[in-house]
N, C-alpha and C positions, 0 to 999 in steps of 0.2 A: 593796372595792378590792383590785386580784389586787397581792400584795407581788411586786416587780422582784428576781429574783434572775439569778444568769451565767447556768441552766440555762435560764430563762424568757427571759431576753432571746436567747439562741444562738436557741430554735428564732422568736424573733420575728424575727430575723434573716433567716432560712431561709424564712419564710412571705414575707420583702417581696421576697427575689427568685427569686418561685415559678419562671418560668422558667428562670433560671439553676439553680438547686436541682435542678429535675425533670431538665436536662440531661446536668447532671453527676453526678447520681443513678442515669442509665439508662449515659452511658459505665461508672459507677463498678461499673455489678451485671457489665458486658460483660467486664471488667478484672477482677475477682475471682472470676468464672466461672471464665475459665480459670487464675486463681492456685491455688483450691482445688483444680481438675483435677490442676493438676501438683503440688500436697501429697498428694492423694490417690492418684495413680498413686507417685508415689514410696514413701510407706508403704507399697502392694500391694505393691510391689516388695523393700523391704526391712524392714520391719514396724516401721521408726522412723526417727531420726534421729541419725547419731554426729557429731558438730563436730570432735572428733580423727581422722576416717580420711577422706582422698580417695577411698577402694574404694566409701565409701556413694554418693557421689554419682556412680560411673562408671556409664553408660547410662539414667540417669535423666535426667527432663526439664529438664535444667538451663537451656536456650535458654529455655523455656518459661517459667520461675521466674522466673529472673533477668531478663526482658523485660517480665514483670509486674509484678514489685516495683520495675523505673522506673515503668513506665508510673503506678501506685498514688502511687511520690513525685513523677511530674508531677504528676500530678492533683492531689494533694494541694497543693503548689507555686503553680500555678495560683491553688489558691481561697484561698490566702492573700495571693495578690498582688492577687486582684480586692478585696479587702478596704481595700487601702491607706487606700484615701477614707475606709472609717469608723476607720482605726485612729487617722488624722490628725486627724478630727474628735473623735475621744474623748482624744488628748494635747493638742488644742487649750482644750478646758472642763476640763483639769485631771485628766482621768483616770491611774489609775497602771500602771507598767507590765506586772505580775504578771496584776491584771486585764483590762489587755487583751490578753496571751499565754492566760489560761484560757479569755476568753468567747470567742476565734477558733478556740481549739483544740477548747474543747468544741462549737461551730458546726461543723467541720471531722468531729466526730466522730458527731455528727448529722447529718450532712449523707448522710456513707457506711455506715452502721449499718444503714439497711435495705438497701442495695446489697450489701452481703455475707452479708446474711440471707435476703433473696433468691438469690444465687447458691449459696448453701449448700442450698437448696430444688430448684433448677435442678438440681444435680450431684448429688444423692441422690435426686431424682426420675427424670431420664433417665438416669442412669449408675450403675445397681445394684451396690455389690461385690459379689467373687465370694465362693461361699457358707462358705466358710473363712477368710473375712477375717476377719467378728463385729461386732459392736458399736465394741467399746469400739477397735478402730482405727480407724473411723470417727469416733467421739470423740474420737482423738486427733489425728487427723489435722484436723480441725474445732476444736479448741483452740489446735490450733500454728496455723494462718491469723488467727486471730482473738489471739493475740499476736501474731504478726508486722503485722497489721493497726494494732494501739495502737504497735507499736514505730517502724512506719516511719513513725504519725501524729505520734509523739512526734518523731522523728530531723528530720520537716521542719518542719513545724508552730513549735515553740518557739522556733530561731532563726530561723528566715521573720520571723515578729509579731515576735522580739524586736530585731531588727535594723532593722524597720520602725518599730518605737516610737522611734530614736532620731532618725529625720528630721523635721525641720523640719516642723511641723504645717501648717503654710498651703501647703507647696508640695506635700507627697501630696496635702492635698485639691483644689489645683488638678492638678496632673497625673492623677485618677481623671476629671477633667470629660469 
């Protein structure tokens, strides 16, 4: 007997609605294509990130960033609001709230995990740095997307569920009908 844990039940989640998953799986690599583009065109550009100066970010791809990191917390938004029905049906039989914030978030993080792993494949494969860039700013620059990635899953993710857990069990799972 396989033991039900969040991690097991997320991707059982994700397997029952192959459709929706593969869809939003293929917008999700389309969206973090061009996110990691525009991290990694900015580190060519300035060999990192300063949070204290405006000059870092002057002629970088900022249209480009910041376009992507909605689009990332649509998406993200999205598939926590398609969720309603089951969040409704897990506060209906009693479930708690923490657990249903982790198994949606860990679902949500599953969901887009190869989508960026892919896209990180995509933009190292056709878009070579130049030959004095190195490694390790490729690495870093592939670090920083893949924080920003958890961060912005975190920023929508956790009050989407947890703001959804406090409605009225019967009427999310009729309004998902």
């Amino acid at each position: 007997m396989i033991q039900l844990t969040y991690i097991s039940f997320a991707l059982r989640l994700l397997t029952r609605d192959r459709l929706y998953s593969l869809a939003y799986g293929l917008v999700g690599t389309l969206v973090f294509t061009f996110l990691v583009l525009a991290v990694r065109i900015h580190f060519h550009l300035y060999a990192g990130v300063s949070l204290t100066s405006i000059v870092s970010f002057d002629k970088s791809p900022q249209i480009l960033f910041y376009a992507t990191s909605f689009a990332l917390m649509t998406l993200f938004f999205f598939h926590c609001l398609h969720a309603l029905g089951d969040i409704g049906v897990m506060m209906a039989v009693g479930g708690n709230r923490m657990g249903c914030i982790l198994l949606h978030s860990l679902s949500l993080f599953f969901l887009f995990l190869p989508s960026f792993l892919f896209s990180i494949l995509v933009n190292l494969s056709f878009l070579p740095p130049p030959p004095d860039f190195g490694i390790l700013g490729e690495v870093k620059s592939v670090f920083t997307c893949l924080v920003l990635y958890v961060f912005l899953g975190i920023l929508v993710s956790f009050p989407t569920v947890g703001i959804s857990t406090f409605m009225d069990p019967y009427k999310s799972i009729r309004r998902q009908k």
